[in-house]
N, C-alpha and C positions, 0 to 999 in steps of 0.2 A: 286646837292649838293654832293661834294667830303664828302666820309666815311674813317672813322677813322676806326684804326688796332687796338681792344679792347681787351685785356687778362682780363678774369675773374675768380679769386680764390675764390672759391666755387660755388658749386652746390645745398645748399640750395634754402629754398625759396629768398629769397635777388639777389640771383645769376638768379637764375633761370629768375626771375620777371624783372630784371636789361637785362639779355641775349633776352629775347624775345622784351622788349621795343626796345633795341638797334640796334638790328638784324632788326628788323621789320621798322626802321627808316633809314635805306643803310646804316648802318656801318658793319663792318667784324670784328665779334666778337667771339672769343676763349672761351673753361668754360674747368680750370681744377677742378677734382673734386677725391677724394682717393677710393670714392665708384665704385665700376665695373661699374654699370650701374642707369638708373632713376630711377628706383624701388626701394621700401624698402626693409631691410632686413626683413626676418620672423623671430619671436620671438621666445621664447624656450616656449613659451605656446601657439601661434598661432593655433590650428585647422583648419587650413585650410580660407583663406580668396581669395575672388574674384578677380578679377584686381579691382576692385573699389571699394572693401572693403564687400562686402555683403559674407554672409557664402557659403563655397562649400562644396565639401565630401573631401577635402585634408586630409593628415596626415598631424599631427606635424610635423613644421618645427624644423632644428638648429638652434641654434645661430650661426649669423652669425658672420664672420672674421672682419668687419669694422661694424662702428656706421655710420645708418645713420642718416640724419638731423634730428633738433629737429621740423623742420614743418611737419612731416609725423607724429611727434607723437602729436602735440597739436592736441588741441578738437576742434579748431574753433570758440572757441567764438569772435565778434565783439561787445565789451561790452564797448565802452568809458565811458560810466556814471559809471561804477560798477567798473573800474581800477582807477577811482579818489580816491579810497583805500588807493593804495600804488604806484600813479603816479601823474604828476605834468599838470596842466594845457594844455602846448604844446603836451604831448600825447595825451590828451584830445582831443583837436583840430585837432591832425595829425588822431586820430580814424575816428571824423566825417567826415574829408575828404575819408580818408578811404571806408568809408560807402556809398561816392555819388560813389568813383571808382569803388568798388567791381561790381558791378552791370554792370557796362561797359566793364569791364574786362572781367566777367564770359560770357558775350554774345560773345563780339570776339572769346576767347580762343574756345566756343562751335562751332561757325559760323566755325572756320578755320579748327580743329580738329576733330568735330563730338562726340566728348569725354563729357557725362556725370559730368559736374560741380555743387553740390547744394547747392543753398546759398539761405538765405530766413531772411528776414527783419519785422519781427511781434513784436520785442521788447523783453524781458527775463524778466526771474520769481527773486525776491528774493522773500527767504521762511525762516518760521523761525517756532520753536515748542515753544507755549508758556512759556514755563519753560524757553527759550532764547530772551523773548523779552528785558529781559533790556539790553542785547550786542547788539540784533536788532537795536534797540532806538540809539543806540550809532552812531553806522555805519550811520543810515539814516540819525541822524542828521548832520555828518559829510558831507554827501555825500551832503543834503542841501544846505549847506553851500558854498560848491565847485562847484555843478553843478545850480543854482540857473542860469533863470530861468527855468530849468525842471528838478525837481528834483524826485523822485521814486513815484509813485503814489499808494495810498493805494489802498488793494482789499478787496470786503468782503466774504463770505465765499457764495454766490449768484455766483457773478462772477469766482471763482473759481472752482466751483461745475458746471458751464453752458460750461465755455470754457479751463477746464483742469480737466474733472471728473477723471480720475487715480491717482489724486493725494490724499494723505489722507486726513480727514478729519482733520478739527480744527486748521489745519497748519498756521500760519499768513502768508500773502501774499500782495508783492508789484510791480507794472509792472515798467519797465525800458523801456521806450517808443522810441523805433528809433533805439534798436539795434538789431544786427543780429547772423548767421552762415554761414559759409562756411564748404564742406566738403574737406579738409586740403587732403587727398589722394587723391582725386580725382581732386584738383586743381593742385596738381604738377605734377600728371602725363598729365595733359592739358599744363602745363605750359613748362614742356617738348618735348614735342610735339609739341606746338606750335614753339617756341624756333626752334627745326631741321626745319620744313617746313618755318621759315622765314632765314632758314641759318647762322644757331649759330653749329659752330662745336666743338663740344663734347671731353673730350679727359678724361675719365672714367681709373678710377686705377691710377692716378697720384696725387699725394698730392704736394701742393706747399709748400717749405720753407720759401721762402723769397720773398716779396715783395717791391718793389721800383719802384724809380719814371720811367716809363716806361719801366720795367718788373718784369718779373715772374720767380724765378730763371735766368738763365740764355737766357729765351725767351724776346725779345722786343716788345715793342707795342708801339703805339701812347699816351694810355693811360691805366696803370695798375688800376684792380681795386680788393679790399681786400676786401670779403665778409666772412671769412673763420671762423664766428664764435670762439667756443673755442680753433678754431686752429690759431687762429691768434697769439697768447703770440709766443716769448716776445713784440712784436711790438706793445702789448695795452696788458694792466691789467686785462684779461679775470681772467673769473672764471666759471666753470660751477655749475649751480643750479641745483641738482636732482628733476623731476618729474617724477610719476608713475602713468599711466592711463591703465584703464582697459576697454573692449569690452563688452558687453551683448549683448545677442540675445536674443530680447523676443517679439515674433510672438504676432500679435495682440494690444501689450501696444503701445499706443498712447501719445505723449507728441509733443505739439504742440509748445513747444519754449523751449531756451535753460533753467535750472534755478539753479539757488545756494540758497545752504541750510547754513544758516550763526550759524553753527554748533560749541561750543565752544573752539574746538581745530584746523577746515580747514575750510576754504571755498568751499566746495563740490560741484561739479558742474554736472549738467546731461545735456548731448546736444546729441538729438535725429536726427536718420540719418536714410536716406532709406536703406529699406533692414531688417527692425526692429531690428535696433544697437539704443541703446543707450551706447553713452562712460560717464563712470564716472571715476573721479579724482581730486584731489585738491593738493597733498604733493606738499611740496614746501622745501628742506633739503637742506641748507649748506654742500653738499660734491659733489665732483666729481667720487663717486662709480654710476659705470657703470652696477650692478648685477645686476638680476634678482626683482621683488617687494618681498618687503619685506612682511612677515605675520604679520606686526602691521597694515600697509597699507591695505592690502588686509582685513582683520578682522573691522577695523575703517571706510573705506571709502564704504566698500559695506553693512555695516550694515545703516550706514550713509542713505545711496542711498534708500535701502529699508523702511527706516522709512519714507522717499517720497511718496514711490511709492511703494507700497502693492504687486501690481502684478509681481514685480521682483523675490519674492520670487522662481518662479517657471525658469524663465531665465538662460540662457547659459553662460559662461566665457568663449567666443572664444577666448579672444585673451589676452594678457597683456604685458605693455613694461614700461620700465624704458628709460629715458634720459635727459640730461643735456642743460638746458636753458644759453646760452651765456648771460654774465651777466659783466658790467662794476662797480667800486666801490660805484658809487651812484646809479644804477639799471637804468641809464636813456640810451636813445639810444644817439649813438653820429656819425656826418658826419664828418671825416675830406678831406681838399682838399689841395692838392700840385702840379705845373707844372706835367705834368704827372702821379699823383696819388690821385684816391678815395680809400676811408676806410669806411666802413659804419659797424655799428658792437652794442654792447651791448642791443638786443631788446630784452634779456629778457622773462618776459610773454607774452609781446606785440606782438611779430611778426606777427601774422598774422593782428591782430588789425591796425597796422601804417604803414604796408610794403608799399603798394599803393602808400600813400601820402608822406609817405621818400622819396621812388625811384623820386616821380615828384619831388621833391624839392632837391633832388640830382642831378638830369638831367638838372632842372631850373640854375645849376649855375655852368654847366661843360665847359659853352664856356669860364670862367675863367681863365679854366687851356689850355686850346689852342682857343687864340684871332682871329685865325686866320681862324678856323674852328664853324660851328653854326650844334650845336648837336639837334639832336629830342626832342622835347619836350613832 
């Protein structure tokens, strides 16, 4: 099979995930990306973290000169039941597809790499303090409704207490049956890597302006393809969404799946990772400020977090980052295709959630744009 000449703007996850399919299928595939390198930047409150996210004896990092992607900073939740919130059916479905990939994905990327990927499929917590069950009520009902048939499954304060004892007591408690995590650092720097060893050549420090049909600025290809997030405007109606997530190290605490705390003001979420991190966050802010977390955030969402989880009290703040969710006007993800150009763009919260099953159903319908050529599937 003759391989197509692939230009890819961006280096997110989309790009990333897009370059390694494509590479890995004999096409000859480019990734511009404005960041130096795969790596993330270190935070201005970072203490020092591992290559794969676990704590070292580092100092404090700077802030760095470029933003990187917003996949280094999500939490990784894979929660299609619990995004029928404030997502529409088709995400729904592109999550569970999602959910059969992850799992085949995270094996090759380790088989090729040797790279540490952890993703794990036990289902997730909603949690609620009584004083908030009638907002509870509301959501579940809602969620019913939408995910019907499997909708949140009640827990009693037995099952709580057997298979999530650090959680506090009296908390109301619901299982979301089939969803997962991935650790979001550790898969891109798999993803990266894999990517070079199937021969995706990299070209780090360059941002692209312009996109069109079979190039990238003034570079040609067989097929351009536009993953560039909030960098993609004017050529699509981006906006970015502020979210701030913070790190904890807390030796010993145990939390066996990811859980949201359906808190009257966020959606609070704890997703537990090796190395004894838990990440907690929920903001979700209409602005494109790029600072530092703010101390409403930091004050709301770890008080939040501790009224979970008792044991945090005594816990670390290694790390903490702010950044901006690529975001179209209806919040939904959107593919577009033209003789020589893909766009894939708007995933919002979902990225990690639908990326898999975009990319297939992106690649399912590439032989469109050249008849002439049958691309990997």
């Amino acid at each position: 099979m003759g391989g197509l000449h692939i230009g890819i703007a961006g280096a997110g996850l989309l790009g990333r995930l897009l370059a390694w399919r494509l590479a890995s299928g004999g096409h000859r595939v480019e990734v511009f990306d404005p960041a130096p390198g795969p790596q993330p930047a270190q935070g201005r409150m970072t203490s020092g973290l591992g290559a794969h996210g676990s704590p070292d004896s580092g100092e404090p990092g700077e802030a760095a000169a470029f933003h990187h992607a917003a996949g280094f900073t999500a939490a990784g939740m894979l929660s299609p039941l619990a995004e029928l919130e404030c997502a529409d059916a088709d995400v729904a479905a592109l999550g569970w597809r999602s959910l059969e990939l992850w799992p085949q994905h995270v094996e090759a990327l380790t088989a090729a790499t040797g790279l540490p990927v952890h993703f794990a499929q036990r289902g997730s917590l909603l949690l609620a303090h009584p004083s908030d069950r009638g907002s509870a009520q509301r959501l579940l009902a809602l969620l019913a409704q939408r995910a019907a048939p499997t909708p949140p499954r009640t827990l009693d304060a037995t099952w709580l207490k057997d298979e999530e004892p650090e959680l506090a007591r009296g908390l109301l408690g619901w299982l979301l049956d089939g969803e997962g995590q991935i650790h979001t650092v550790q898969a891109m720097a798999a993803l990266a890597a894999a990517g070079t060893l199937a021969g995706v050549q990299w070209h780090w420090g360059h941002a692209v302006e312009a996109v069109e049909s079979g190039r990238l600025d003034d570079r040609r290809f067989d097929l351009a393809i536009d993953v560039r997030g909030t960098g993609a405007k004017p050529a699509l109606p981006m906006r970015g969404v502020r979210g701030e997530v913070f790190w904890l190290h807390a030796p010993g605490l145990r939390l066996g799946r990811p859980a949201r705390l359906l808190h009257p003001r966020h959606r609070v979420y704890l997703v537990p990772r090796p190395g004894d991190l838990i990440v907690v966050g929920a903001s979700e802010i209409e602005s494109e400020d790029r600072s530092p977390v703010s101390l409403r955030t930091t004050v709301e969402l770890l008080a939040a977090a501790h009224s979970v989880l008792p044991a945090l009290a005594e816990a670390r703040v290694v790390h903490s980052e702010s950044n901006l969710r690529p975001a179209l006007p209806d919040n939904l993800p959107r593919v577009e295709r033209a003789p020589g150009l893909l766009r894939i763009n708007g995933l919002f919260r979902h990225g990690w959630l639908i990326a898999p099953a975009l990319v297939e159903r992106a690649l399912a319908g590439l032989q469109d744009l050249h008849p002439s050529e049958e691309l990997a599937s």
